[in-house]
N, C-alpha and C positions, 0 to 999 in steps of 0.2 A: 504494500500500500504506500500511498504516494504521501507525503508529508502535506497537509494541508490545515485554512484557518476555515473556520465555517462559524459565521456569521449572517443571522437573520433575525432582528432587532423588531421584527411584525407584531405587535401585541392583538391576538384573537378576540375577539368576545364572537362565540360561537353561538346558537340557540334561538330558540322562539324570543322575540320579542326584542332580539338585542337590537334591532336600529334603535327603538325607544332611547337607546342611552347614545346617540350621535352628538346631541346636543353637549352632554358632559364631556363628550372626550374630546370635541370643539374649543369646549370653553377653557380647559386646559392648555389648548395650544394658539387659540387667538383669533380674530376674524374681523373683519369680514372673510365670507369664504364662498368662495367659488365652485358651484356647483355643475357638474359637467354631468351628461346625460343624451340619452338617444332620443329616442321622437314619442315612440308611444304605448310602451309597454311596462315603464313605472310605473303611470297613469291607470292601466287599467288593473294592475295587478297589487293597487293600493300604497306601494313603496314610496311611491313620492310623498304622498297624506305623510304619511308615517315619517320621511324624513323633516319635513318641514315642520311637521306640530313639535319636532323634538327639539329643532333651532327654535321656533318662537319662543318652546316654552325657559328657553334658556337665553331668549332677547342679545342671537346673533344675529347679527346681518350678513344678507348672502347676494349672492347674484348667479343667475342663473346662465349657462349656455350647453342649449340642448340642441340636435340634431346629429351628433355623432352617428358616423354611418359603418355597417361593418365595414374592415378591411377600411380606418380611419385615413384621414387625407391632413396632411400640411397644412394645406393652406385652413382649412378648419382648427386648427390647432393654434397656428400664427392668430386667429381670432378671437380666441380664448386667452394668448398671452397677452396679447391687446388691452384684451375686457377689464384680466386680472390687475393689470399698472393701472388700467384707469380707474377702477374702485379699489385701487390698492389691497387686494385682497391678500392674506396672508397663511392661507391656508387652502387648499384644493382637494375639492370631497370628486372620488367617481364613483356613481351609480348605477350600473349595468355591467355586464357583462366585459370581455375582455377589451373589447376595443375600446368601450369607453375606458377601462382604467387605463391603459394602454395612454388613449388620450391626456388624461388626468396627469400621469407619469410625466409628458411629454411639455403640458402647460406647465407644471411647477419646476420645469427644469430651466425650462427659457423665460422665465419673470424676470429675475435677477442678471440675464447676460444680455449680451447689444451684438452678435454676433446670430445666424441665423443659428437652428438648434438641428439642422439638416448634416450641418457639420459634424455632430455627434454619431450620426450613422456612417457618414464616410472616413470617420476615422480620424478626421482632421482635426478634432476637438474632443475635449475631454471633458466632464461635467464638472461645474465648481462650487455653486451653491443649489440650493432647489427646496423650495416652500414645501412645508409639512404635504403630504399627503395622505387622507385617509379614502376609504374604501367600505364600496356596500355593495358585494357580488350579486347578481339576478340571473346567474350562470354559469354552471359547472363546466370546466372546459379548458379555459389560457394556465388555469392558475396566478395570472399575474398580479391577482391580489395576495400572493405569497413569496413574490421575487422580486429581483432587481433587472428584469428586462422588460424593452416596449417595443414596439412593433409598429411604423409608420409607412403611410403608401405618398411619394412625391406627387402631384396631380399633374404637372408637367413632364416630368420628366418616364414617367409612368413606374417608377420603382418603386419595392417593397421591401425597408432593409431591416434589421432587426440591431438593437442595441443596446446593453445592458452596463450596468455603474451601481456597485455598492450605495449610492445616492440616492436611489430609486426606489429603494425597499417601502413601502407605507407603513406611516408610523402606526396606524390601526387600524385593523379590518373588522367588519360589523357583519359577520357573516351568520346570516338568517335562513336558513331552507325553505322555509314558508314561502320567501322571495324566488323561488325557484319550480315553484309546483305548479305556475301555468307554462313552464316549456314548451313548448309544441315540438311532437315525436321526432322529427327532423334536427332543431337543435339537441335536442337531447342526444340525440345518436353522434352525432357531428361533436359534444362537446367529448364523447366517451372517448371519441376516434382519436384527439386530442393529447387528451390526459393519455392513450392509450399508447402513441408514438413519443411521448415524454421521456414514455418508459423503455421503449423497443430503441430509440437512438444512440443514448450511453450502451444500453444494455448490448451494444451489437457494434459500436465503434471504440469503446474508454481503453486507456492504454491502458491500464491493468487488470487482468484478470481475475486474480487469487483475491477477492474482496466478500466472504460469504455474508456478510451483513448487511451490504449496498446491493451485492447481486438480489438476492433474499428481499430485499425491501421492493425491489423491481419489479421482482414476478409478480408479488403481492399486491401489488398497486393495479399492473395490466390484469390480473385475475379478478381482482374486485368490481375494475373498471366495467369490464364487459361483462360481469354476471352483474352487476347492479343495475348498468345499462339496459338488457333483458327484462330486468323486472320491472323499470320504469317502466320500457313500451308497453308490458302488459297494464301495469296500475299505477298509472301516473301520477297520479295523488297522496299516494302512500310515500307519509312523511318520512320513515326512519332510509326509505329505498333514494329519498332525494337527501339527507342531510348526507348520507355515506358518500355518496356519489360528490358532492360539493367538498367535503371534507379530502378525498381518494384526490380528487382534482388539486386540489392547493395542494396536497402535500406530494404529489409528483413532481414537478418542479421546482422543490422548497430548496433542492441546495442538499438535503438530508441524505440522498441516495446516491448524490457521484461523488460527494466529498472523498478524497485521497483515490480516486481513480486516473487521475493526470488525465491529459487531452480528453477532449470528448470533442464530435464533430454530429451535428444535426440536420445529416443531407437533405432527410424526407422534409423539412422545415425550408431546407434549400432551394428544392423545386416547388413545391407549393406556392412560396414569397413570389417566384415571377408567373406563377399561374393566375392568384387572386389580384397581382398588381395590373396584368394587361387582360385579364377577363373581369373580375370583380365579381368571385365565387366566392364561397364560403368558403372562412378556413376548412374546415373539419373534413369539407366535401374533399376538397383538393388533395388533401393528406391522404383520403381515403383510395382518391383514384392514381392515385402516383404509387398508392404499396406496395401495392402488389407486384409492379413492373420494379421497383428497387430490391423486394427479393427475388423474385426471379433473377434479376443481372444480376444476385449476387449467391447465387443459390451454391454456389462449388466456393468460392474463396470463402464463404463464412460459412460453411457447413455445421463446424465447429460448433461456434456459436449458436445458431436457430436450432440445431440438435439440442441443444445445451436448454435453450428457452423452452421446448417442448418438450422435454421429462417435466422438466419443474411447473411449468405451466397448465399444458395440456397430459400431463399424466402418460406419455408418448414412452414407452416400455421397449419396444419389439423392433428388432431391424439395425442394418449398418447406422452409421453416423450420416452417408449420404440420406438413407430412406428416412430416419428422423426430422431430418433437416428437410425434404417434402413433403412430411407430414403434416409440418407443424405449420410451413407456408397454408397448405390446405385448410388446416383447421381456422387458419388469419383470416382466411380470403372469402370461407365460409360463415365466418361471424359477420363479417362485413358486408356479406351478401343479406344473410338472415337480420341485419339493419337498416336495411335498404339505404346502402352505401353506394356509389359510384365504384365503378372498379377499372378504368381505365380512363386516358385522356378522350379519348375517343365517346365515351358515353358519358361527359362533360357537352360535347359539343364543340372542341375544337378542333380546329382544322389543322392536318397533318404538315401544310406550308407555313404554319406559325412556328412549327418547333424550332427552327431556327433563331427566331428572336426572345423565344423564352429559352434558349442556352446559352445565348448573349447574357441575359440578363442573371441568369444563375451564376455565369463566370463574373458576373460584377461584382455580388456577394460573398462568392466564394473567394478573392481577392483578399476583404477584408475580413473575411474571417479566416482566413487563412489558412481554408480548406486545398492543399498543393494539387491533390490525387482529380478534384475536379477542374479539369480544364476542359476548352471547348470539345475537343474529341470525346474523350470520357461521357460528359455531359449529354451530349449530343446522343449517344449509343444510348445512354441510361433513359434519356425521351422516348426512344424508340422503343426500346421497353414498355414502357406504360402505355403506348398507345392504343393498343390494342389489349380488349378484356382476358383474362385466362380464363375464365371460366367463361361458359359460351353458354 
């Protein structure tokens, strides 16, 4: 195991009824505060009531900007940094799901600098100061009300880069299940696929191996994932099947499961980002139809591995290390189906003469994150893969 610090500084309030205490843990860090949000699913699912009777009754003042759109835009963000100088706000609440916090991350990072915060994704800049951030998930799925990364799409330039800063952690997440019980079956399934490839990334690229406690935390996570995911689509309402799944989700990407694994690389994250940046799909979908085509291309050099995941996972007993290892593909690619997942680019909708400019746009990313092994040949091949469904 690799020598590492692991720090996440998130303080939870978990449970029924915790927005009620937003106002308290406001009041604690200052305000006015800036309230970020999507268009119209607070509203009907009551969370907004709920946030605001909690500020009034705690006589903060807030300001609102809503219309965060999945797969978040710049320029929407630049307007939120805007808002926040000009009613000086001093703290920034996100309400919704990933993209808004995402969002939220992104405004409290560029209050305080005169520099565009674009810079931050391409590497050119580094984060320096960044306004409190708190957090009220309505969405099992990013986790990123658990971590230090954000996820932004340029409106010009059509890019989707991802970029994370110790800075960025929220000082407190208000995470309520209740908030999450009108999901409609499609995100629900989409946020599982998520948290699910969270797991499947390190667990399938981290330079060390020998780690039974991080591995073991992994399986645990992807197995909860998609049997919890199951029981939602059947009963969607059933509280304790939605706080697991919201729970399962933050703590996938909490930081707790790659700590001392050295390098980690998150390709499936990689193709996705230029999928949703030049089509403007859902994450979850896009992960979903790129999977199966990344294990496939990689079904002999990681054998090891996906053998490895499908003992532990799928209970995968019987056969070489190759046969394991297409087992456990099959067993992926048939949860995904039985979710009614996307399973290729092609059953997205895209047209096979685009691939080219979405393996431009993967090598942009891959650049700065300092993925070597994908360049454009690689990349290119690995499109080719997904394109076409495996299962027919």
């Amino acid at each position: 195991m690799k020598n590492f610090v692991y720090h996440n500084p998130v303080k939870v309030l978990f449970g029924k009824n915790t927005i009620n205490q937003l106002g308290s843990e406001i009041d604690q860090l200052g305000g006015p505060a800036l309230l970020v949000y999507g268009r119209k699913k607070i509203f009907d699912n009551g969370v907004y009531q709920q946030v605001i009777s909690s500020l009034d009754n705690h006589n903060i003042a807030y300001i609102e900007h809503s219309g965060v759109q999945p797969n978040p835009l710049l320029s929407h963000v630049h307007k939120g940094i805007e808002k926040a100088r000009k009613y000086q706000c001093r703290v920034v609440v996100g309400i919704g799901g990933g993209s808004v916090i995402d969002s939220a991350k992104a405004i409290a990072s560029g209050v305080e600098t005169r520099h565009d915060i674009w810079k931050y994704f391409t590497g050119k800049k580094s984060v320096k100061q960044v306004l409190p951030i708190v957090c009220v998930p309505t969405l099992a799925g990013s986790g990123s009300e658990m971590n230090s990364g954000m996820v932004l799409t340029h409106d010009d330039k059509k890019q989707k880069f991802g970029f994370a800063h110790r800075a960025l952690f929220p000082r407190v997440c208000l995470a309520d299940p209740t908030a999450t019980l009108s999901c409609p079956p499609g995100q629900t399934a989409f946020g599982a696929v998520d948290t699910l490839v969270h797991c499947l990334e390190p667990y399938f690229s981290a330079e060390i191996l020998q780690a039974p406690f991080q591995y073991r935390f992994l399986t645990n996570v992807s197995r909860t994932s998609m049997e919890t995911c199951l029981q939602l689509l059947a009963t969607p309402s059933a509280y304790d099947h939605r706080a697991t799944m919201l729970w399962t989700s933050s703590m996938a990407l909490s930081g707790i499961s790659t700590s001392g694994l050295g390098k980690i690389n998150y390709p499936i994250h990689l193709l996705e980002h230029a999928l949703s940046a030049l089509y403007d799909i859902p994450h979850g979908a896009g992960l979903a139809a790129v999977l199966p085509g990344w294990l496939a291309y990689h079904r002999e050099s990681l054998a090891g591995r996906f053998a490895r995941f499908g003992e532990q996972v799928f209970e995968i007993k019987n056969g070489t290390v190759q046969d394991k290892s297409s087992q456990m593909i099959d067993r992926l690619l048939h949860f995904l189906y039985s979710i009614d997942c996307p399973l290729s680019l092609k059953e997205l909708g895209i047209n096979d003469k685009h691939l080219p400019e979405i393996a431009t746009h993967c090598c942009s990313q891959a650049r700065i994150w300092r993925m070597k092994d994908y360049n454009l040949q690689n990349v290119s091949a690995l499109l080719d893969s997904c394109y076409l469904p495996l299962i027919q």
